[in-house]
N, CA, C and O atoms as a CHARMM CRD file, in Angstrom:
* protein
*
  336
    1    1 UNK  N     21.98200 -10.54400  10.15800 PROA 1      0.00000
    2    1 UNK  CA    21.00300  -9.47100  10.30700 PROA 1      0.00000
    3    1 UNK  C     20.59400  -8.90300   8.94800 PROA 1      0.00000
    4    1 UNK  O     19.54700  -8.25600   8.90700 PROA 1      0.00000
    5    2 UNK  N     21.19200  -9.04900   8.01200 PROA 2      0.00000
    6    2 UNK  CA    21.09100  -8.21300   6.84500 PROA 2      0.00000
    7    2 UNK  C     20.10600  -9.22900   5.75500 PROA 2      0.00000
    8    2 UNK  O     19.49100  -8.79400   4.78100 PROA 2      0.00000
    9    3 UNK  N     20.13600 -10.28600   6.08500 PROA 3      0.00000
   10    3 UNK  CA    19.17700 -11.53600   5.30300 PROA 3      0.00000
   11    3 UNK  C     18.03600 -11.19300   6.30700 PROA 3      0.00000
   12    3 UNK  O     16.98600 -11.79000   6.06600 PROA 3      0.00000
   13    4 UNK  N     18.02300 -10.42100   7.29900 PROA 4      0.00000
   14    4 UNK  CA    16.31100 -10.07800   8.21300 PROA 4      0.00000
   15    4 UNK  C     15.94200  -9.23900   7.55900 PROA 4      0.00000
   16    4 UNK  O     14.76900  -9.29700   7.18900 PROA 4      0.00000
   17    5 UNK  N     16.80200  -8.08000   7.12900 PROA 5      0.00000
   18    5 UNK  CA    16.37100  -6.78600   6.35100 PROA 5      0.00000
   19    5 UNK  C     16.09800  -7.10700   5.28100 PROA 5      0.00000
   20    5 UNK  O     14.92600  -6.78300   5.09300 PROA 5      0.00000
   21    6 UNK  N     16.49900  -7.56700   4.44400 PROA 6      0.00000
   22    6 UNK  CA    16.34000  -7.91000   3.12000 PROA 6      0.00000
   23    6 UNK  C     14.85500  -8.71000   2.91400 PROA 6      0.00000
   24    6 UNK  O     14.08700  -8.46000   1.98500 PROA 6      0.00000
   25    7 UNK  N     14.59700  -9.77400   4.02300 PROA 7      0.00000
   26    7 UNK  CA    13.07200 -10.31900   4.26200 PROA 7      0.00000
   27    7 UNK  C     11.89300  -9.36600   4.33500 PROA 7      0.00000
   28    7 UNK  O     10.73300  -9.59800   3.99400 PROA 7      0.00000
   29    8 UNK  N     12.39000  -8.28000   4.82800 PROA 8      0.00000
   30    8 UNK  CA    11.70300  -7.30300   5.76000 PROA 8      0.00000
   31    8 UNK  C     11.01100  -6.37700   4.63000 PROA 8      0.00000
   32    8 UNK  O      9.86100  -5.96100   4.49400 PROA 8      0.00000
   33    9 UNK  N     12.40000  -6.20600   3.74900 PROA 9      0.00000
   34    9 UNK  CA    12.21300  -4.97600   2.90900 PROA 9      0.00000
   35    9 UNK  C     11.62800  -5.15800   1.33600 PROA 9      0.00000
   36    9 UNK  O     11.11600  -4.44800   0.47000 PROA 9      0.00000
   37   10 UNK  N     12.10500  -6.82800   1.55700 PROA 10     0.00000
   38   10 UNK  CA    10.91400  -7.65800   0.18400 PROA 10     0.00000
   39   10 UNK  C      9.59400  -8.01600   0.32800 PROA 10     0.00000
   40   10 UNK  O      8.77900  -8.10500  -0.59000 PROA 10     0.00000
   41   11 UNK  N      9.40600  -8.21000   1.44800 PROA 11     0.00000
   42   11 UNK  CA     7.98900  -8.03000   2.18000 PROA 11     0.00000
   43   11 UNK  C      7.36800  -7.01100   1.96900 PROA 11     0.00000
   44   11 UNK  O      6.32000  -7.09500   1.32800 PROA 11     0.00000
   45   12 UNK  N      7.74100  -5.98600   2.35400 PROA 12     0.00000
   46   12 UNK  CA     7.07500  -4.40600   2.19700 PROA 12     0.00000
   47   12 UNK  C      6.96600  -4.17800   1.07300 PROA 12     0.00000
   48   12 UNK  O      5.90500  -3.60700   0.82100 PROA 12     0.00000
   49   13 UNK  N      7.68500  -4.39000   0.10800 PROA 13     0.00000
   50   13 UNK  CA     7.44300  -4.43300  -1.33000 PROA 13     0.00000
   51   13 UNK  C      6.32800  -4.74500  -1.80800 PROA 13     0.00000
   52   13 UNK  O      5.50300  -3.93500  -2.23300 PROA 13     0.00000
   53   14 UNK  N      6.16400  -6.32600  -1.77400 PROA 14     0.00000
   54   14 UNK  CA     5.22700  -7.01300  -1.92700 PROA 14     0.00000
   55   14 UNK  C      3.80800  -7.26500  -1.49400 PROA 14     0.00000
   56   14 UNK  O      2.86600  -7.87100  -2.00600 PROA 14     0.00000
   57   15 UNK  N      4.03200  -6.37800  -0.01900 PROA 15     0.00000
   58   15 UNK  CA     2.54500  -5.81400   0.40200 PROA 15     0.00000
   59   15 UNK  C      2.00700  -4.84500  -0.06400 PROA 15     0.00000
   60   15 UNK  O      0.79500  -4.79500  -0.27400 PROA 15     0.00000
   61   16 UNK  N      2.95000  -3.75700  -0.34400 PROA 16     0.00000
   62   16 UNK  CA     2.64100  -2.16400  -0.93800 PROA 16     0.00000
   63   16 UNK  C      1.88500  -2.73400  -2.38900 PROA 16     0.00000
   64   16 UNK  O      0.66500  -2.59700  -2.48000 PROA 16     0.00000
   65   17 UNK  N      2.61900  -3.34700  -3.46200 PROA 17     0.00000
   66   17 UNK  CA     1.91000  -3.63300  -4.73700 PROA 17     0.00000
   67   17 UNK  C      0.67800  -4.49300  -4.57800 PROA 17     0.00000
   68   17 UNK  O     -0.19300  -4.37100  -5.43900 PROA 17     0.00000
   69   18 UNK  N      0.44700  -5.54900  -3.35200 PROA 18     0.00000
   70   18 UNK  CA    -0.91100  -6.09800  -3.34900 PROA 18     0.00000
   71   18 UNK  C     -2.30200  -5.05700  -2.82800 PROA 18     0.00000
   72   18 UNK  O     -3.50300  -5.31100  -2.92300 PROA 18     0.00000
   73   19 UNK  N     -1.55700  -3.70300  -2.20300 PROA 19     0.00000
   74   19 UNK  CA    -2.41300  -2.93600  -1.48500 PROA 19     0.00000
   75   19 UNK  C     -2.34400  -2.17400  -2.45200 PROA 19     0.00000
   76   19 UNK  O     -3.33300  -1.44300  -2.38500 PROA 19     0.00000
   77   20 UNK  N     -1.36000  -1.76300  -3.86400 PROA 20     0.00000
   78   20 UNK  CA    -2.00700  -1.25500  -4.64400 PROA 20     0.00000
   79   20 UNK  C     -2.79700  -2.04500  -5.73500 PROA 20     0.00000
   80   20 UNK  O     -2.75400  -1.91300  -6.95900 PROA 20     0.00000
   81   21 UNK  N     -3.10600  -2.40700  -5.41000 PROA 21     0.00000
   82   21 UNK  CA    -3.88900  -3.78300  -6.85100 PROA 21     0.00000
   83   21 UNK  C     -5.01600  -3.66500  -5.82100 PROA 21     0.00000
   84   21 UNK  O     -6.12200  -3.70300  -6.35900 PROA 21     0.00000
   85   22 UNK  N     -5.04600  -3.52900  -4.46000 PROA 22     0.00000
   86   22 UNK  CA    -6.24000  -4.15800  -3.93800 PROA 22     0.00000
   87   22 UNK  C     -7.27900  -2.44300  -3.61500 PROA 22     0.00000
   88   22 UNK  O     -8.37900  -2.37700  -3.06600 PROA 22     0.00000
   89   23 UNK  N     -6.53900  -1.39900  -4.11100 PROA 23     0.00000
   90   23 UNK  CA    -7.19200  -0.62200  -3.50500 PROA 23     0.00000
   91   23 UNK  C     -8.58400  -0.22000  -4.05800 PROA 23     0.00000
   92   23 UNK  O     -9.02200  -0.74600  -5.08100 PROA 23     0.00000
   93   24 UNK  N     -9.13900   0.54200  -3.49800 PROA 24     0.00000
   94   24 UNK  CA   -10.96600   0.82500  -3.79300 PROA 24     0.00000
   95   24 UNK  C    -10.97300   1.35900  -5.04300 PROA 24     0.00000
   96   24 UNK  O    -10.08000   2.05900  -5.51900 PROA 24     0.00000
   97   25 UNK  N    -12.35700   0.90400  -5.77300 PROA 25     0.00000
   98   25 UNK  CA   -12.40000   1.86800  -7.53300 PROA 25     0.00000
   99   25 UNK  C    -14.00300   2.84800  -6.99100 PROA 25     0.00000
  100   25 UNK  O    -14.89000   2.59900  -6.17500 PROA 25     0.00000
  101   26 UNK  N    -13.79100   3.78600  -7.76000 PROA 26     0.00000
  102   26 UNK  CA   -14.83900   4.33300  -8.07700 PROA 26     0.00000
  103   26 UNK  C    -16.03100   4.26900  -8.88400 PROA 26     0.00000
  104   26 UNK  O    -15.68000   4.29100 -10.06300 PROA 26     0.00000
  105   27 UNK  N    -17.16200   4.20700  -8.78600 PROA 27     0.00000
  106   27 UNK  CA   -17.98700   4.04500  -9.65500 PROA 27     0.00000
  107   27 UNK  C    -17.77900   5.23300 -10.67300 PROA 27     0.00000
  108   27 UNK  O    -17.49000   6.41400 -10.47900 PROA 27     0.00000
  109   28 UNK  N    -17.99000   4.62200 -11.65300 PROA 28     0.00000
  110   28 UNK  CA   -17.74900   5.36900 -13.25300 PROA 28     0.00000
  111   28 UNK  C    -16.39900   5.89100 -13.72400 PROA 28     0.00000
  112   28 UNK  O    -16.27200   6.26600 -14.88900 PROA 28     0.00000
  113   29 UNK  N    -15.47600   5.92700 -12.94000 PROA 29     0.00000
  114   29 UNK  CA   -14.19000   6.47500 -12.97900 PROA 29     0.00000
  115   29 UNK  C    -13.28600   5.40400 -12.27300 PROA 29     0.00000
  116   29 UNK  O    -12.16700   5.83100 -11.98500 PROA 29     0.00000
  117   30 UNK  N    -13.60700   3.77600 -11.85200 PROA 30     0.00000
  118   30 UNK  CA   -12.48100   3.12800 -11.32900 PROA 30     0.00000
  119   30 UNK  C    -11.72900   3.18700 -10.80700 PROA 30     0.00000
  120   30 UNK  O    -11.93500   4.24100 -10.20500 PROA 30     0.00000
  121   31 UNK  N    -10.20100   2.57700 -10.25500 PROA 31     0.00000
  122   31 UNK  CA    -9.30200   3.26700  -9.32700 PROA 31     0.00000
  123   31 UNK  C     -8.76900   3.99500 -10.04800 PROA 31     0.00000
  124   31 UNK  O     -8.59000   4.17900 -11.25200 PROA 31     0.00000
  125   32 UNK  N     -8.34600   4.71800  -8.37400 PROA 32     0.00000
  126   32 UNK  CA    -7.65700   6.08500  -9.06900 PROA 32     0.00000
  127   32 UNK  C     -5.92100   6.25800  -9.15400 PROA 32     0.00000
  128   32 UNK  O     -5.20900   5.64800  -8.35600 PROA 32     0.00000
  129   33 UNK  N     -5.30000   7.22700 -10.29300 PROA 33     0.00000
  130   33 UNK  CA    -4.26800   6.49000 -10.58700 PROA 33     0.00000
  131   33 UNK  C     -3.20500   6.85500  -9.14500 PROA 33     0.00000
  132   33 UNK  O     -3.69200   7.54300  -8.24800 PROA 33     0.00000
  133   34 UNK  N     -1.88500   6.38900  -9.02700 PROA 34     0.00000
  134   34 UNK  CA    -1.17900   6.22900  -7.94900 PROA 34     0.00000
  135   34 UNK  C     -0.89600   7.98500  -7.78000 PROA 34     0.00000
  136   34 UNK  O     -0.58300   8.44700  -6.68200 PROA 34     0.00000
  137   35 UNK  N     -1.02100   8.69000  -8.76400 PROA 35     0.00000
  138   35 UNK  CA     0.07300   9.99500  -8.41100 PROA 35     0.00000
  139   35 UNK  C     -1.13500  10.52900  -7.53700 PROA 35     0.00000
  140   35 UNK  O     -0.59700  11.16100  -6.62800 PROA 35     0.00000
  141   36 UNK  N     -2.53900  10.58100  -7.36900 PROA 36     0.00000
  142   36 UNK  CA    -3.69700  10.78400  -6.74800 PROA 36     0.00000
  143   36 UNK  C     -3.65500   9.71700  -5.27700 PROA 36     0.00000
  144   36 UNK  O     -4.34000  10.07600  -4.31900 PROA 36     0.00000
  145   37 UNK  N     -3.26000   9.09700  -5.22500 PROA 37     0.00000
  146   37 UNK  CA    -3.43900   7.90700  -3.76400 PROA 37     0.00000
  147   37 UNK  C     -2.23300   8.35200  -3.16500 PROA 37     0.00000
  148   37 UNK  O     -2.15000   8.54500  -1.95200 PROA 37     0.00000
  149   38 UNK  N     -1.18000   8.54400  -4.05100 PROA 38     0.00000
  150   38 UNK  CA     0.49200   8.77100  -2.97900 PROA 38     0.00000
  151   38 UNK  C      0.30300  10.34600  -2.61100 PROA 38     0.00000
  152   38 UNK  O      1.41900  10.80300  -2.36600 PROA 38     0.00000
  153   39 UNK  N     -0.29000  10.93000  -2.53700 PROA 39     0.00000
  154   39 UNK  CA    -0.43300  12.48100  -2.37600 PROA 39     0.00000
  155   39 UNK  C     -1.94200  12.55300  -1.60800 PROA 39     0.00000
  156   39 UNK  O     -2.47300  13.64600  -1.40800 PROA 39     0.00000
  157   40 UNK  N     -2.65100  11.14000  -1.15400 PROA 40     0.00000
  158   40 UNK  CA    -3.59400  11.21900  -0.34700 PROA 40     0.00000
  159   40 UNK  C     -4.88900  11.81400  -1.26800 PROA 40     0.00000
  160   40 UNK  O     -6.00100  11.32800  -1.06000 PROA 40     0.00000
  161   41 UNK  N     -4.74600  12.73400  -2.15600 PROA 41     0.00000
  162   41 UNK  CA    -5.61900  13.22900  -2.83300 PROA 41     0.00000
  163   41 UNK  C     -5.64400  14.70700  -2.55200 PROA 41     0.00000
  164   41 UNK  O     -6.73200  15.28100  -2.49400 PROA 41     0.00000
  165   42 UNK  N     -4.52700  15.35400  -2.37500 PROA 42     0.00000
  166   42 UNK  CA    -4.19000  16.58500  -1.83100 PROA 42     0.00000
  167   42 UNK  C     -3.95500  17.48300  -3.50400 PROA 42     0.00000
  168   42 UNK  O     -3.88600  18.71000  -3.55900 PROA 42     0.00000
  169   43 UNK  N     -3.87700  16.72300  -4.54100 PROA 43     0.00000
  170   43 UNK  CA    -3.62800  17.14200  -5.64300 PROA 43     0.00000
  171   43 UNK  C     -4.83900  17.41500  -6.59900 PROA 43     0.00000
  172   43 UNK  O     -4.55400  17.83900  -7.71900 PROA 43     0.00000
  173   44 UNK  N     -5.94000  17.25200  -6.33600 PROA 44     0.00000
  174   44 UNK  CA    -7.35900  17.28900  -7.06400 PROA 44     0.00000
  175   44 UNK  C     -7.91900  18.79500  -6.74000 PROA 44     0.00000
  176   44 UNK  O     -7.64500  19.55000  -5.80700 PROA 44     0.00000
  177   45 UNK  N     -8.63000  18.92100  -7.63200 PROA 45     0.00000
  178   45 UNK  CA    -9.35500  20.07200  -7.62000 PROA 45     0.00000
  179   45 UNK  C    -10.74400  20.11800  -7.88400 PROA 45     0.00000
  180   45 UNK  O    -11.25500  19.21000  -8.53900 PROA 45     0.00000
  181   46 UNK  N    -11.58900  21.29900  -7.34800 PROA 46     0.00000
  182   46 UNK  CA   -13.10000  21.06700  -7.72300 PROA 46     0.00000
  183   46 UNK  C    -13.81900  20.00600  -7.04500 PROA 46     0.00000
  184   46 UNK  O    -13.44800  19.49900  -5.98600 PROA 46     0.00000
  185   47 UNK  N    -14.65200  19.75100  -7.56200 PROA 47     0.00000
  186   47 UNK  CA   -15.57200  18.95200  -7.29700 PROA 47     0.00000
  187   47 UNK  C    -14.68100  17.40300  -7.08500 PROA 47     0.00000
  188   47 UNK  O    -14.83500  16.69500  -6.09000 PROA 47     0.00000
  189   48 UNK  N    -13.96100  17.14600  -7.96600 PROA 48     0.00000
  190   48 UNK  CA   -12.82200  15.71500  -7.62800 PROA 48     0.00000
  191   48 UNK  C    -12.23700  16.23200  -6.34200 PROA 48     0.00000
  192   48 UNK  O    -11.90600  15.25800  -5.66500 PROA 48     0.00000
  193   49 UNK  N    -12.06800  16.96200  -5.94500 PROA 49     0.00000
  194   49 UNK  CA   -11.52100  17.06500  -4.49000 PROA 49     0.00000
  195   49 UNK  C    -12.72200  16.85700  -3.54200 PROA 49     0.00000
  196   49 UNK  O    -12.54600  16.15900  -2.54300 PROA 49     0.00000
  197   50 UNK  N    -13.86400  17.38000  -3.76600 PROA 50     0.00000
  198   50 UNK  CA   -14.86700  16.60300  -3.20000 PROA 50     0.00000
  199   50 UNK  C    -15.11700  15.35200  -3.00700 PROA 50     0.00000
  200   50 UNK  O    -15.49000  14.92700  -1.91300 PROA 50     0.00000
  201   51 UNK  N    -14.93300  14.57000  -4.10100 PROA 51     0.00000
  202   51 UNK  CA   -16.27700  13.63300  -4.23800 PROA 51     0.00000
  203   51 UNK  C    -14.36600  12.57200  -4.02900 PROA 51     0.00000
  204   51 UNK  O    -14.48700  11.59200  -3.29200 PROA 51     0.00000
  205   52 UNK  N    -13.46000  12.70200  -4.38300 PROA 52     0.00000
  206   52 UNK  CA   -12.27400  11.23600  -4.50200 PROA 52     0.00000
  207   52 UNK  C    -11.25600  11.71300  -3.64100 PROA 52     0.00000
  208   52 UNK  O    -10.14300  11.28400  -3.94600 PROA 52     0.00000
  209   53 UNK  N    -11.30000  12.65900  -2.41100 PROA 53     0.00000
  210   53 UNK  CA   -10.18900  13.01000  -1.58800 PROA 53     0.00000
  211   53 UNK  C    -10.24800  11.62900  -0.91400 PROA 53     0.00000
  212   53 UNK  O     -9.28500  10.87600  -1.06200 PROA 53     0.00000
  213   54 UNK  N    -11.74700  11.08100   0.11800 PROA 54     0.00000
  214   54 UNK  CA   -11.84200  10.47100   1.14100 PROA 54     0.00000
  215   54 UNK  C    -11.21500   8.94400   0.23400 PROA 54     0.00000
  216   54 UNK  O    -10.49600   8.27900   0.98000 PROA 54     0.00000
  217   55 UNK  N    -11.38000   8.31000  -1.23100 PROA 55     0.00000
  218   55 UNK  CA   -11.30500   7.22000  -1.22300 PROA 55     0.00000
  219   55 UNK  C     -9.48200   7.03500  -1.97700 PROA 55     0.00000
  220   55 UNK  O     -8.84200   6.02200  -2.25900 PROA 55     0.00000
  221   56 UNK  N     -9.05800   8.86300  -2.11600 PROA 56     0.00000
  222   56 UNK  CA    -7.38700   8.76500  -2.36900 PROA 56     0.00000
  223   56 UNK  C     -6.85100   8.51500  -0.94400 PROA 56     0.00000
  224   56 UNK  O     -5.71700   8.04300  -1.01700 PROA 56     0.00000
  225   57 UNK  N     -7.25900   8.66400   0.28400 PROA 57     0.00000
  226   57 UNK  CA    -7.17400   8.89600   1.36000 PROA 57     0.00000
  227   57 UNK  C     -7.36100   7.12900   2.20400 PROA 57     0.00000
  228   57 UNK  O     -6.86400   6.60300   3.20000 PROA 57     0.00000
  229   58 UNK  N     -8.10100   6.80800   1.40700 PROA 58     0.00000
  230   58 UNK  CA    -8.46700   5.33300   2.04100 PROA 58     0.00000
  231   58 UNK  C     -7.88400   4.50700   1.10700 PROA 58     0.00000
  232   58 UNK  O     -8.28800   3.36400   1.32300 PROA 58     0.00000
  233   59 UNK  N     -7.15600   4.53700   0.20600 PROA 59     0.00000
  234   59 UNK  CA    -6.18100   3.67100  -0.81000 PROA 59     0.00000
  235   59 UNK  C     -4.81700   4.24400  -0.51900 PROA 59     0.00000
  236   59 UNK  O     -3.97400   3.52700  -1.06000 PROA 59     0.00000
  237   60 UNK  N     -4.37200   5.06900   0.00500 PROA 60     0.00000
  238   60 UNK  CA    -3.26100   5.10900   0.84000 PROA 60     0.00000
  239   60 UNK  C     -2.95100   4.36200   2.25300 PROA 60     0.00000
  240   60 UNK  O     -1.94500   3.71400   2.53900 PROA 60     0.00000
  241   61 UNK  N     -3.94600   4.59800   2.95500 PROA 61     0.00000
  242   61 UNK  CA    -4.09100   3.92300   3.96800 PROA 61     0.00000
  243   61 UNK  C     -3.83200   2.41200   3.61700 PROA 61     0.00000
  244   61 UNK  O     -2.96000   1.70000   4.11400 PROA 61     0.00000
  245   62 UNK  N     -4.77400   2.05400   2.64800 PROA 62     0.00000
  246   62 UNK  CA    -4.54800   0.65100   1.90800 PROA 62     0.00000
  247   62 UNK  C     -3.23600  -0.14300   1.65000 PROA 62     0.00000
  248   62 UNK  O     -2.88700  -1.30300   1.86700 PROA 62     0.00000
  249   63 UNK  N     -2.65600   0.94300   1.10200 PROA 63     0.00000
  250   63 UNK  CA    -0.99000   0.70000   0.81500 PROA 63     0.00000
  251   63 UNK  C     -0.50100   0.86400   2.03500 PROA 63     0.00000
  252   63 UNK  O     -0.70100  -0.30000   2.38000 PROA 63     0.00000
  253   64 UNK  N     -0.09600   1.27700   2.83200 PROA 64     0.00000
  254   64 UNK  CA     0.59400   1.61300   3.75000 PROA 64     0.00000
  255   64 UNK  C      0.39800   0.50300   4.47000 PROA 64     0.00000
  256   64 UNK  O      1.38600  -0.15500   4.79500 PROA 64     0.00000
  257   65 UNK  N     -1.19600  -0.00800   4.94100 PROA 65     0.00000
  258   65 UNK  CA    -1.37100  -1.21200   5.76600 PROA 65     0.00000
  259   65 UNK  C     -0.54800  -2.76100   5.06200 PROA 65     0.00000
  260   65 UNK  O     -0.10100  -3.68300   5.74400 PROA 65     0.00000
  261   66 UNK  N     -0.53700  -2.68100   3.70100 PROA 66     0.00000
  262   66 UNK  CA     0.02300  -3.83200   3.17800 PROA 66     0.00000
  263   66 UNK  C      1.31500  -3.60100   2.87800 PROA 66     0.00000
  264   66 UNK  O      1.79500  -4.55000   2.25700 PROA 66     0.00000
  265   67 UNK  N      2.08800  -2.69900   3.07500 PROA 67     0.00000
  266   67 UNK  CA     3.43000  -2.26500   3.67700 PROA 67     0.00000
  267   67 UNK  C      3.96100  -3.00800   4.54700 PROA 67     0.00000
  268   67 UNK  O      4.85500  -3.84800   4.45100 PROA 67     0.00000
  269   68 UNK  N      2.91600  -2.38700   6.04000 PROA 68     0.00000
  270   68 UNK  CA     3.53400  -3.12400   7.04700 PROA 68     0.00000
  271   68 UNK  C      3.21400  -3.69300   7.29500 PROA 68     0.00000
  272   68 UNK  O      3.73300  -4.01500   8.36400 PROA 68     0.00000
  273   69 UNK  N      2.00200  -4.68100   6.85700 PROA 69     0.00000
  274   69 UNK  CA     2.01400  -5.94700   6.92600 PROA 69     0.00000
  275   69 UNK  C      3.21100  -6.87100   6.09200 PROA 69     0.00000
  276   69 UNK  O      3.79500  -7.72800   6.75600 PROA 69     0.00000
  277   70 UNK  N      3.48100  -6.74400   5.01500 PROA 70     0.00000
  278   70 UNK  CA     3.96600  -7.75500   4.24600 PROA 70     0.00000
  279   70 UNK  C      5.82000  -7.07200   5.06200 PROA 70     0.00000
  280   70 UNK  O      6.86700  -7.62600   4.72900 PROA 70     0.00000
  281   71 UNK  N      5.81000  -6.46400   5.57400 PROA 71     0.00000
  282   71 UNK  CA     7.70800  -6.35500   6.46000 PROA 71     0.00000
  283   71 UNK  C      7.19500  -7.11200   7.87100 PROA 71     0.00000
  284   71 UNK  O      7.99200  -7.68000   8.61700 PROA 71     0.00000
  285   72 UNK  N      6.43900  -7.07400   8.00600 PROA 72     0.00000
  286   72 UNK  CA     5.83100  -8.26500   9.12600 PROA 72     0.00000
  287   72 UNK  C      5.73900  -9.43300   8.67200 PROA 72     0.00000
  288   72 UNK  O      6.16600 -10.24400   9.49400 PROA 72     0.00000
  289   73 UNK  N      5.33300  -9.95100   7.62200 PROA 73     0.00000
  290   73 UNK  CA     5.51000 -11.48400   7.20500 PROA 73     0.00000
  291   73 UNK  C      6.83200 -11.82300   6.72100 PROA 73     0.00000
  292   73 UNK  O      7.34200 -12.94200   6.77400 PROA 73     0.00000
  293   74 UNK  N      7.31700 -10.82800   6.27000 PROA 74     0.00000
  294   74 UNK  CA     8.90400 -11.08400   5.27100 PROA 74     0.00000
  295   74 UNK  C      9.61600 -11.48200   6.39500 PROA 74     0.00000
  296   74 UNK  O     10.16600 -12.58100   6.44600 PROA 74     0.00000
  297   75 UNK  N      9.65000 -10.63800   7.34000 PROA 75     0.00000
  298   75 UNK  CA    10.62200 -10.59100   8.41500 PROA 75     0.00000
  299   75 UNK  C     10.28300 -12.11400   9.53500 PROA 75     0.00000
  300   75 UNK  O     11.23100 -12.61600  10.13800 PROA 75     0.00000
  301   76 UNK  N      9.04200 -12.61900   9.65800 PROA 76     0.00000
  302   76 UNK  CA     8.28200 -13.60700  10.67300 PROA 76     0.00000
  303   76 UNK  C      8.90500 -14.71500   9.43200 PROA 76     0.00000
  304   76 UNK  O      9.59600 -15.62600   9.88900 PROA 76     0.00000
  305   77 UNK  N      8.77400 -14.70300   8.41500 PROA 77     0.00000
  306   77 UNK  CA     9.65500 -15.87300   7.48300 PROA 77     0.00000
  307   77 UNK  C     10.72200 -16.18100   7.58300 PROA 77     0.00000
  308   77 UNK  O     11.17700 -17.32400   7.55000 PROA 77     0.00000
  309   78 UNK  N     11.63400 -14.52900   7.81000 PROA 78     0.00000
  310   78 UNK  CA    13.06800 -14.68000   7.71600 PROA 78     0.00000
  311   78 UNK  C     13.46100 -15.42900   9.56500 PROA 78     0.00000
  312   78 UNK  O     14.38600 -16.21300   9.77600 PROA 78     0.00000
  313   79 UNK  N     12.75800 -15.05600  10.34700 PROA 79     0.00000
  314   79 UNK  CA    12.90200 -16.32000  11.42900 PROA 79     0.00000
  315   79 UNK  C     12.58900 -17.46500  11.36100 PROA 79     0.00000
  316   79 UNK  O     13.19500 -18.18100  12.15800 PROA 79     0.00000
  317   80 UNK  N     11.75600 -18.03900  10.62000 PROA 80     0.00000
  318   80 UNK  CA    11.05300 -19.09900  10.59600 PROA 80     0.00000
  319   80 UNK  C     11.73300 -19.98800   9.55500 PROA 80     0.00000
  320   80 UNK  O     11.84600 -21.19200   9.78800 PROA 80     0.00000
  321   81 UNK  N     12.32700 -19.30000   8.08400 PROA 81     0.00000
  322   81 UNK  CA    13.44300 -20.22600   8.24900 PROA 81     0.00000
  323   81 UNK  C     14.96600 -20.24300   8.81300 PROA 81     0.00000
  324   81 UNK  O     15.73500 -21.05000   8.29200 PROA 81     0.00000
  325   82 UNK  N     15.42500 -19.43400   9.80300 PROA 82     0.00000
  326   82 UNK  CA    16.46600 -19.34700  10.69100 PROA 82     0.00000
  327   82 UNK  C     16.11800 -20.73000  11.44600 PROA 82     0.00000
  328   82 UNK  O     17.13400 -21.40300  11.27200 PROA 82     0.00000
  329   83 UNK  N     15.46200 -21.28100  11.98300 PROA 83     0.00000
  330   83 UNK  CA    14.67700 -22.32500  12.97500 PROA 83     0.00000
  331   83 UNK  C     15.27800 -23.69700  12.04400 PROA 83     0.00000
  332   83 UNK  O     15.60200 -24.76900  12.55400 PROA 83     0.00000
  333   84 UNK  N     15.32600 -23.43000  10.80700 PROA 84     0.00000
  334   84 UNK  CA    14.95000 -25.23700   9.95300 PROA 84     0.00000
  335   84 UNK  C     16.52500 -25.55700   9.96300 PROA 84     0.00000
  336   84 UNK  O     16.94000 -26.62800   9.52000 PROA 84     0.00000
């Protein structure tokens, strides 16, 4: 069981860093950095709380989906080679 977790939890790893590499940039200002995406965008002020809450908000989401995706593949591996 503990070689499932370990699949599971290297997976999630490895999805989280492709969902942060993959997340949305901004025009003129590019992506935004992680301490702004892991806080949703709850940390901005002014007008940046305007205009980069919704896309700190949608690059979390980003990460999170390639989270649990990649503990979904780690783990669908760690059966798949249990099988060979």
């Amino acid at each position: 069981m503990m070689a499932g977790r370990w699949f599971a939890v290297s997976g999630a790893l490895v999805g989280g860093f492709v969902g942060f590499l993959m997340r949305p940039s901004v025009p003129l200002l590019g992506q935004l950095p992680f301490s702004d995406v892991i806080t949703r965008g709850t940390n901005l002020q002014g007008l940046d709380a305007m205009l980069l809450r919704n896309v700190a908000q949608q690059s979390f989401n980003g990460i999170l989906a390639g989270v649990i995706a990649g503990a979904v593949v780690g783990y669908v591996i760690h059966l798949l080679s249990k099988k060979s």
